[in-house]
TORTI-990850 format. One record per residue (C-alpha): residue number from 1; residue in three letters; x, y, z. Coordinates in nm, 3 decimals, padded with zeros to 5 digits. Layout:
<recs>
NUM; ALA; X; Y; Z
...
</recs>
This chain:
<recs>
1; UNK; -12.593; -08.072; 13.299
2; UNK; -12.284; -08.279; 13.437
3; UNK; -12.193; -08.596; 13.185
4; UNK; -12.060; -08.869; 13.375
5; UNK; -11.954; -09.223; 13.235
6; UNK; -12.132; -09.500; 13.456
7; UNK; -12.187; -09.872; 13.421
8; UNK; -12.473; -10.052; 13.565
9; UNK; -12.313; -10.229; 13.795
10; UNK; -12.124; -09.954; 13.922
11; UNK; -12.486; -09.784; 13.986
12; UNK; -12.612; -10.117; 14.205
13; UNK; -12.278; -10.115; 14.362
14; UNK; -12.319; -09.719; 14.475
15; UNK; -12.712; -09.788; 14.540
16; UNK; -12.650; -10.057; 14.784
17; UNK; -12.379; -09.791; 14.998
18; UNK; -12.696; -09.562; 15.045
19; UNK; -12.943; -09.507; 15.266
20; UNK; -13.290; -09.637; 15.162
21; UNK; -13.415; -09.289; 15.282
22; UNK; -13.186; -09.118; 14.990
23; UNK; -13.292; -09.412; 14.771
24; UNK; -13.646; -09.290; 14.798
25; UNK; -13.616; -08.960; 14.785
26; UNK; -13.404; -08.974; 14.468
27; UNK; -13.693; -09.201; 14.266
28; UNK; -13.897; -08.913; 14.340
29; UNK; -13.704; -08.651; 14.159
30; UNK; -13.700; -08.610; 13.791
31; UNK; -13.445; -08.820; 13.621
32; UNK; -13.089; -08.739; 13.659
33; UNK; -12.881; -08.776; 13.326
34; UNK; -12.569; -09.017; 13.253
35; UNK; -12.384; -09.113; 12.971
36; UNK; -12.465; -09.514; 12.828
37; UNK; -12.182; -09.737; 12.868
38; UNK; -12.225; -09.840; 12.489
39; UNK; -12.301; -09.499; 12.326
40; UNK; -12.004; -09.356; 12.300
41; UNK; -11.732; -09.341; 12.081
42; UNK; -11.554; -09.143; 11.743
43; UNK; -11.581; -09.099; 11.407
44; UNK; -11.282; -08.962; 11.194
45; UNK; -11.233; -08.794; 10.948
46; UNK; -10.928; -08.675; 10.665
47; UNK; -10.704; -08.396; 10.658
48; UNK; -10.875; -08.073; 10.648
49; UNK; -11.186; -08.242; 10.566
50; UNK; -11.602; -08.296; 10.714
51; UNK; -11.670; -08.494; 10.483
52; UNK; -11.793; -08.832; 10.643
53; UNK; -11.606; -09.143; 10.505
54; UNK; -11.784; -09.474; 10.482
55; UNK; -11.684; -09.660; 10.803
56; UNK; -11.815; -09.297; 10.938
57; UNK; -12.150; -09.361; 10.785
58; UNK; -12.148; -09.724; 10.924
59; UNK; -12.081; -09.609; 11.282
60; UNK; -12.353; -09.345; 11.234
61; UNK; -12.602; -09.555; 11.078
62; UNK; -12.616; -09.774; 11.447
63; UNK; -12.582; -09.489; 11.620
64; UNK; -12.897; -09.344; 11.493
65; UNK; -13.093; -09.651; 11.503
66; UNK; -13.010; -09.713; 11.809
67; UNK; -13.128; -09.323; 11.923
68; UNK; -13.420; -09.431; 11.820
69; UNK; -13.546; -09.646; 12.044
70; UNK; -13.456; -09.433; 12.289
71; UNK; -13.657; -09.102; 12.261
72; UNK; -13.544; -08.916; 12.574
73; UNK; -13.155; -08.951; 12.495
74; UNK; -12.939; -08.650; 12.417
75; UNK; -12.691; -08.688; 12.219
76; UNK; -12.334; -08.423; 12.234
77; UNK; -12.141; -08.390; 11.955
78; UNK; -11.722; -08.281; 11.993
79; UNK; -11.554; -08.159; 11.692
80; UNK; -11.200; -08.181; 11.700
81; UNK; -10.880; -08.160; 11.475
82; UNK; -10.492; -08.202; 11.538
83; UNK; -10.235; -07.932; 11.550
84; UNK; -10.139; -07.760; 11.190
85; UNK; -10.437; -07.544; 11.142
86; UNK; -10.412; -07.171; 11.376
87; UNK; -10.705; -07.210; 11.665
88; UNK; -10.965; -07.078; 11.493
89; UNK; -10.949; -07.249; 11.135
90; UNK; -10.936; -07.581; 11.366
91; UNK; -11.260; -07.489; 11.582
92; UNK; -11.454; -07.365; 11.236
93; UNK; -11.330; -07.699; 11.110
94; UNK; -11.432; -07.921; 11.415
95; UNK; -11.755; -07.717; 11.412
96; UNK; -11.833; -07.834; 11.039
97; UNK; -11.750; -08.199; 11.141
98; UNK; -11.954; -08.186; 11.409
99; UNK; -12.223; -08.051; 11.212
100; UNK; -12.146; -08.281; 10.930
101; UNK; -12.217; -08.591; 11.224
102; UNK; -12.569; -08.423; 11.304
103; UNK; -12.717; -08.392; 11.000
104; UNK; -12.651; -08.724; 10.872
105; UNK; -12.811; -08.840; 11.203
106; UNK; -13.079; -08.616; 11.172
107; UNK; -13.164; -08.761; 10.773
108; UNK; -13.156; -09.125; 10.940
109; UNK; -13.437; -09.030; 11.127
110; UNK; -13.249; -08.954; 11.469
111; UNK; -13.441; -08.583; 11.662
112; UNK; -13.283; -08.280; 11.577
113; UNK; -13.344; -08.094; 11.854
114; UNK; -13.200; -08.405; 12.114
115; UNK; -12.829; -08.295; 11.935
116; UNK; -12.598; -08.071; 12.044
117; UNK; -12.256; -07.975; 11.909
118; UNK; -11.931; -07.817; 12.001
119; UNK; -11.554; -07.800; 11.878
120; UNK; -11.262; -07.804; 12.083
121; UNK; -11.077; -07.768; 11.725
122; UNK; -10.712; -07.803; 11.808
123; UNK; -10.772; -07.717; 12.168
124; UNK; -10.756; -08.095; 12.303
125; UNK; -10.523; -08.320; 12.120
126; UNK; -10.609; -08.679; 12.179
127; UNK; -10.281; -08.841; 12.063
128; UNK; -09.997; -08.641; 12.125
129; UNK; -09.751; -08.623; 11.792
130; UNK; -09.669; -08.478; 11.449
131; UNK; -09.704; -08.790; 11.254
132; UNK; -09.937; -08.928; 11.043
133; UNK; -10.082; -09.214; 11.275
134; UNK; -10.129; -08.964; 11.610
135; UNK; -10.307; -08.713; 11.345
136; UNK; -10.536; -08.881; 11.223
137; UNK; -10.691; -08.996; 11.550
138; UNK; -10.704; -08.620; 11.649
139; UNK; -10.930; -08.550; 11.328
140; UNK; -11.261; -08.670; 11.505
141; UNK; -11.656; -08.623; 11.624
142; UNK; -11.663; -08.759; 11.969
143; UNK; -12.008; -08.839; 12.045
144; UNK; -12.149; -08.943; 12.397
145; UNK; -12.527; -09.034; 12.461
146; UNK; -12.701; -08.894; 12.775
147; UNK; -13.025; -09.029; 12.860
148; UNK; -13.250; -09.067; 13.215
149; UNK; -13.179; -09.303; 13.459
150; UNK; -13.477; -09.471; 13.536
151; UNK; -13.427; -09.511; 13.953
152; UNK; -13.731; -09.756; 13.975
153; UNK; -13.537; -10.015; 13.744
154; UNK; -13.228; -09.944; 13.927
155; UNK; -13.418; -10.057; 14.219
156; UNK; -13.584; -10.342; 14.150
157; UNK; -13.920; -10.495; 14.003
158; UNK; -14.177; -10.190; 14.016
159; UNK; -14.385; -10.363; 14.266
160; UNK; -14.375; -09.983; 14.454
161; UNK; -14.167; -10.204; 14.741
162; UNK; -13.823; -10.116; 14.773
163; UNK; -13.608; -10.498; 14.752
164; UNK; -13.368; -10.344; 15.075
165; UNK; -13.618; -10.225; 15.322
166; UNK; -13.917; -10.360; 15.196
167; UNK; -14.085; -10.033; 15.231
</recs>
């Protein structure tokens, strides 16, 4: 499944290049999936640690209440750390952070089986540098929201007429 990153309006924009013909035959497929504008974003961490810190929790707490309301959303969860730690202690590391960011979502009622995890460890530094500052933005969870796109909103009021051809 391919994440991309795609606003609204960038959607209507691309809609009204296509052919009504392709418009149709894409509200008849099962829903594609794309990442929400909104849900995306990081959560750090400290040196060497999973542990989550309190603005970690905050960020996590809306993040789950916002899953929610949204039942068919997937959530993917990155681990990642900054250089210091050989490849694989950084990957076991980004793992436990990762996993650290899914279970607290799971025991604030988010599904279980809607999150997946990774770590890139060390593999894919964020903020290139050795100091303090540039670490600690490469000790992270990335997390990024996939959900359906619904083709019939992107089209208009479900009135089963298409608003461009009237068909």
């Amino acid at each position: 499944m391919s994440l991309l990153k795609l606003s609204l309006a960038a959607v209507v924009m691309a809609l009204a290049s296509v052919p009504c013909a392709s418009v149709h035959a894409a509200a008849e497929k099962p829903p594609d999936y794309t990442i929400a504008d909104a849900a995306w974003g990081d959560v750090y961490f400290a040196k060497g640690s999973h542990e989550l810190t309190p603005e970690a929790k905050k960020t996590l707490d809306g993040l789950a209440a916002w899953l929610k309301g949204r039942p068919d959303s997937v959530v993917m969860l990155a681990g990642y750390d900054g250089p210091g730690l050989p490849e694989k202690e950084s990957i076991e590391l980004g793992w436990s952070r990762a996993k650290a960011v899914g279970d607290y979502l799971v025991k604030q009622g988010a599904d279980g089986s809607k999150i997946k995890t990774i770590s890139f460890g060390n593999t894919k530094i964020a903020v290139p540098g050795e100091d303090e500052e540039a670490m600690s933005k490469n000790r992270r969870v990335r997390y990024r929201v996939a959900g359906p796109v619904d083709m019939e909103k992107m089209q208009g009021p479900p009135s089963g007429v298409c608003q461009r051809c009237k068909k």
